[in-house]
Structure formats: structure tokens, C-alpha cells
N, C-alpha and C positions, 0 to 999 in steps of 0.2 A: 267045660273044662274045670276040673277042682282046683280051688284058689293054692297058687303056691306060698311055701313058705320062701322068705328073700331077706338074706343077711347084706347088710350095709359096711363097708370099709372103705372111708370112716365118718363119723358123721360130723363133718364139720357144718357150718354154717350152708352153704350147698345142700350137702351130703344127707345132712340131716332134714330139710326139706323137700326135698326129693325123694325121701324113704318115706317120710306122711304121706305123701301122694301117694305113693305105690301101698302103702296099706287099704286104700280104697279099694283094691282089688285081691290085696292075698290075707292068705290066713292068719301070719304074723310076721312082721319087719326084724331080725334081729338085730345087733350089735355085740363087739364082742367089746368089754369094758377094762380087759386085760391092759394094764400100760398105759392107759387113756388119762385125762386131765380131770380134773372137778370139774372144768368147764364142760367138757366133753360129755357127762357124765348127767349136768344138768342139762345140756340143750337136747341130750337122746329121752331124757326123762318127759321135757316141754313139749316134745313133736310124738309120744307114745312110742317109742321102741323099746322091744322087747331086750334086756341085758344076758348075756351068756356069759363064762366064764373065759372061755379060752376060744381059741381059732377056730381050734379041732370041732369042738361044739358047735359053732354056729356052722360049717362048710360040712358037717355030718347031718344037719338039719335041713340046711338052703337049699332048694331049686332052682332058686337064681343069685347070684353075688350081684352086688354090683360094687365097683371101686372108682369112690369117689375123694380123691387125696392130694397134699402138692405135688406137683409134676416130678419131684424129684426120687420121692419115694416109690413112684408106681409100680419101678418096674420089680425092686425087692420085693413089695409088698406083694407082686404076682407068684415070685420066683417062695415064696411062702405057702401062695395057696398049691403052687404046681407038686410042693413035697408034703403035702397032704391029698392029693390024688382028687383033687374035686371031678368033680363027672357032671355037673352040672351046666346050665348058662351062668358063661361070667360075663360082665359090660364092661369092660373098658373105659371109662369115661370120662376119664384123668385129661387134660390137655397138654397131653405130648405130640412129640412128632409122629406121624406115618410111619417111618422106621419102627421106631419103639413100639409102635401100635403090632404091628408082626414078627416083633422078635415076642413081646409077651405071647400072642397067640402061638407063636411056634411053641413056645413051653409050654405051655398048658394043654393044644391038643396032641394026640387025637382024644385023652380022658373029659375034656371041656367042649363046651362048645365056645367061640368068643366073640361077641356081638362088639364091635367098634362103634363107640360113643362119641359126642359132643353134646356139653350143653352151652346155648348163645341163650344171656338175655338173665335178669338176676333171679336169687332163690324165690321160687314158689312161695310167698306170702304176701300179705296185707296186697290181695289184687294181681302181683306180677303173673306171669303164664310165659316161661322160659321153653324152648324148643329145646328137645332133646332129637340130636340128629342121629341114626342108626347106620349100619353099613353091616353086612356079613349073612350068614347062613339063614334065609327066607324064612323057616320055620321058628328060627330062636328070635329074629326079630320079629314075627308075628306075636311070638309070646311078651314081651316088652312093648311093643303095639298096646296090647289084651290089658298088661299091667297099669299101665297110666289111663286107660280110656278112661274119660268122662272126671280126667281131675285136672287141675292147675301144668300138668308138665304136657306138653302137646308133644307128639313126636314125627316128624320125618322119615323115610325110607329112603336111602339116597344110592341102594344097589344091593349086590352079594358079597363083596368085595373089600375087605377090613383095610383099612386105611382111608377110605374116601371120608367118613365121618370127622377120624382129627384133621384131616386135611381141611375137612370147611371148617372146623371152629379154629384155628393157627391163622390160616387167611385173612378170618375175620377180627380174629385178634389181634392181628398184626397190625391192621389198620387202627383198631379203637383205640388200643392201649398207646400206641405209639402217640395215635392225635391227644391223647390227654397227658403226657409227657409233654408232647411240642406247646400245648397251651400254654404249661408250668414255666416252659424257657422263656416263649413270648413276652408272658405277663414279667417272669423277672427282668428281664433285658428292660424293657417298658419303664417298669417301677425304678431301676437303678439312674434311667437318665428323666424321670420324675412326669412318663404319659402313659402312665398306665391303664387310667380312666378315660382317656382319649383314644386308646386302642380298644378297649373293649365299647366303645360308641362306637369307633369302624368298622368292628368285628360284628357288633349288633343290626347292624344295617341288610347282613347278609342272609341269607336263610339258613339254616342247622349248622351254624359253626359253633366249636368247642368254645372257640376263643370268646364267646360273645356269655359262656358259664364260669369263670374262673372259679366259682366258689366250688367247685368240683375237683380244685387242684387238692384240698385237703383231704376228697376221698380217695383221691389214687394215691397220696404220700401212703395212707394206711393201709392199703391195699398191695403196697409196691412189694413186700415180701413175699405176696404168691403170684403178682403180675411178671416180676423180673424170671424167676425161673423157665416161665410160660415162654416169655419173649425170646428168651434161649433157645425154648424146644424150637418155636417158630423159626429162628435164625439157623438149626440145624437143617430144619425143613428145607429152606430156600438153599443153602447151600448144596443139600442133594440135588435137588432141582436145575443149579448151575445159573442159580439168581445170589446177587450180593449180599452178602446177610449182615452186613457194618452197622447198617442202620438199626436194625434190632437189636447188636448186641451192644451198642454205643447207650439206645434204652434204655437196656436193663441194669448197666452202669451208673446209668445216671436215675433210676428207681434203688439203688442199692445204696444208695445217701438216703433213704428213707425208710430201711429196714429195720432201727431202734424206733422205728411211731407205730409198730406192728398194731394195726386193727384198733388204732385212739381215736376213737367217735368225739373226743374233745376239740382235736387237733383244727387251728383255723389256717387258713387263707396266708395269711403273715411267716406264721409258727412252720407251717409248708415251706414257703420260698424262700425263709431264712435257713433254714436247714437244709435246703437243694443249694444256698452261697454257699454252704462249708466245704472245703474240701474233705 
């Protein structure tokens, strides 16, 4: 099969490690640069993707889209490519809910095809090997298959069927993200009546608990501007489902006292759970 061409939206930290990969296998990865950050700008340049000017460009060039963005923007972002007529494979890959996952495929086909995405497990470098989980029409996910063979992003088939894919990563994420919240409360409750280090000796004794990492609470404060929307979509999910969804959106409340430390690689431990006190 001739290596496709495969435009990325957008390339965040993810987004943009996951398009290196996929250049292993296609002709050229693009990106459109239109609107984007310096940042954005330098990290598409560090992983080799190709710059375009505008949408129209890279979705008149691509074979395959893939969209990878915060959960909030996906569905615009779809409802974009759906009034430039793509005809192509698009991936879904966003972590929204199952709903959202088939009202975008509804826009988009029958001119698209649309492959439902998940990815579990962090961006493809220095070592990691994240699963990309697929769901939808047998032959576009063979092609995404085809794409990542033999690099860093492994992928899954987990049916024909678009929704099964965000359903395993919301599941999944429902449980992670939440246990690295509950740590955050733990440890502060601990710290405020002065056993903190006594809880994580108990907490250590046990095998894979969060509580036994604290020092991990200052990667989800930074993280908490694209975990809290997530935990939304998830708490949409269960509520179709006819499962409580308080506990996720109770989460993402309590991540959303952490959305000024947007992505501070600086940020410790302390600096965290003093600013999870504040109202």
C-alpha cells in the first residue's frame, strides 16, 4: 500500500508524538500552523511535521486526519473539518465521551470515514509505548493498524463499532485520574493534622497504591486543565449509563483549583496542596 499522507490536529504534547510515530510509516505528517502558539510551532518543528497554511490545505492533502485536542474543543474542531468536506480517514482520538464520539461521526459521514480512538499510557518518547485503542469500520482501522506498525504507539482493535474505544479510555480514566486527586486530599488532610509521612509509610507497605507517590500530586496540579474536562466527559458517560457521576464531577472541581499551574514543570509537592487549601 502507498504511504499515506496524515495531517495532525493538533499537535500538542500527545498529539505531536504520536504524528512522529505515524511518520514511520506515511509519506508526510502535516500540521496546520494557522492560529497555533510558538509553542506549538516549536514542538511540530522538534518531532518533524510538515507546516501548512490553513485547514483547507492540510484536509485537501491528508489521507488520514487524526484529532488529537482538549476534550473540549473536539467536537468544533470536527464540526470544521465536516464544512470542508473531508473524504478521508478521520481518528477521533480526543477523550470524550461515546455520545460525542457519534454525534462527531454522524457529521462527518457518509463523506469520512471515522475511526474511534483512545489513547491510555503517556506520549510516545524517552521509552514510553502508549496503546492506541481503535473501534469502527474494519478496513480504516486496518489502515491505522498499517500506520503505527513497528513504532512506539501499539494499537488495539477492540471491534466495528465507534464508541467502544472512548468508552475504554473514560473507564480508565475515571479510575486514574480520580486515584491521583484522592492521593492529593489524603496527603492534605494528613499534612493539616501534622501525619503525613506516617500515611505514606502505610500507604507504602501496600503494593501499587498512589498514596505510597505523593510526589506525583504536583504532576496532576499541572495537568489538571486538560484532566478536569476529561473527567466531565467521563461523568457524562456514566450518567448515560445510569451510573452516579458526583464523584467525577466533584474531581474535576476540585482539579479546577489547579488550572492557573497550567503545565509548571516547576511546581512541588507543597506549592500543590497549598493551592488545592484555597478556596
Amino acid at each position: 500500500m502507498d504511504q499515506p499522507t496524515v495531517g495532525i490536529l493538533h499537535p500538542g504534547s500527545m498529539g505531536a508524538a504520536v504524528a512522529a510515530c505515524a511518520a514511520a510509516n506515511a509519506a508526510v505528517v502535516l500540521w496546520c500552523a494557522a492560529g497555533r502558539s510558538a509553542a506549538s510551532a516549536e514542538r511540530a518543528a522538534q518531532f518533524g511535521l510538515t507546516p501548512v497554511a490553513t485547514l483547507s490545505e492540510l484536509l485537501d492533502r491528508s489521507d488520514i486526519v487524526i484529532s488529537l485536542c482538549p476534550p473540549a474543543a473536539a467536537e468544533d474542531l470536527a464540526s470544521d473539518v465536516a464544512r470542508h468536506h473531508f473524504a478521508g480517514v478521520y481518528v477521533e482520538a480526543n477523550a470524550i465521551n461515546p455520545e460525542r464520539t457519534m454525534r462527531i461521526a454522524a457529521l462527518l459521514e457518509p463523506g469520512a470515514t471515522v475511526v474511534d480512538g483512545g489513547v491510555v499510557g503517556s506520549p510516545p518518547v524517552r521509552g514510553k509505548a502508549p496503546v492506541l485503542y481503535l473501534s469502527g469500520p474494519a478496513s480504516a482501522t486496518e489502515r491505522i493498524e498499517e500506520l503505527f506498525a513497528g513504532t512506539a504507539v501499539r494499537t488495539a482493535v477492540l471491534g466495528t463499532e465507534v464508541g467502544k474505544a472512548s468508552a475504554l479510555k473514560l473507564s480508565y480514566a475515571s479510575f486514574q485520574k480520580t486515584s491521583r486527586v484522592l492521593v492529593a486530599l489524603a496527603v492534605g488532610m494528613a499534612r493539616e493534622h501534622g501525619v503525613d509521612q506516617e500515611l505514606i509509610e502505610v500507604a507504602s507497605r501496600r503494593t501499587d497504591s498512589y498514596l505510597s507517590e505523593p510526589q506525583y500530586v504536583a504532576k496532576t496540579a499541572a495537568r489538571a486543565w486538560r484532566w478536569g474536562p476529561e473527567l466531565e466527559e467521563a461523568a457524562d458517560a456514566l450518567a448515560a449509563a445510569g451510573l452516579p457521576p458526583e464523584m467525577l464531577r466533584a474531581t474535576a472541581a476540585t482539579l479546577a483549583r489547579w488550572n492557573d499551574v497550567k503545565d509548571d514543570g516547576e511546581l512541588t509537592l507543597t506549592d500543590a496542596l497549598d493551592r488545592l487549601a484555597q478556596p
